[in-house]
C-alpha angles and dihedrals in degrees: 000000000000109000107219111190077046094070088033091063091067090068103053138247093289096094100084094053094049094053092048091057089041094058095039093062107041078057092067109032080073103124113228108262092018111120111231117168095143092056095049081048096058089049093054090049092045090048093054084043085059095044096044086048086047095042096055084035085064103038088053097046097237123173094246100053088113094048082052096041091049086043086050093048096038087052099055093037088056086047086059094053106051106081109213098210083150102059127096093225088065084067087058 
């Protein structure tokens, strides 16, 4: 079985980082009217990416567990601001 945050760890903590401001801003460079679900959908799986890193960050003790804990709550505070008007899920 392949271990994943094994082969991460060869590229530094700075993973994690990178993702949330990745997500976050493909969040907001949504246009208004424009339907993007997939978008919204990237995000989500990029949001559960940050907390299983932090989650494992935190259980091993590593220096970084507070980098990975303010991405994580950055991240889902950005995802309550955005106010996807232009999803389909918003209609449900």
């Amino acid at each position: 079985m392949v271990d994943w945050f094994g082969a991460m760890e060869g590229y530094g903590n700075f993973v994690v980082p990178v993702l949330a401001i990745w997500a976050i801003a493909s969040l907001y460079t949504i246009k208004p009217g424009c339907h993007c679900a997939v978008t919204e959908g990237f995000f989500l799986i990029a949001l559960v990416v940050i907390a299983v890193c932090t989650i494992r960050t935190v259980a091993a003790m590593e220096a970084c567990w507070l980098v990975h804990t303010a991405c994580l709550g950055v991240t889902v505070v950005a995802g309550v601001m955005r106010r996807p008007e232009s999803s389909g899920w918003a209609d449900v």
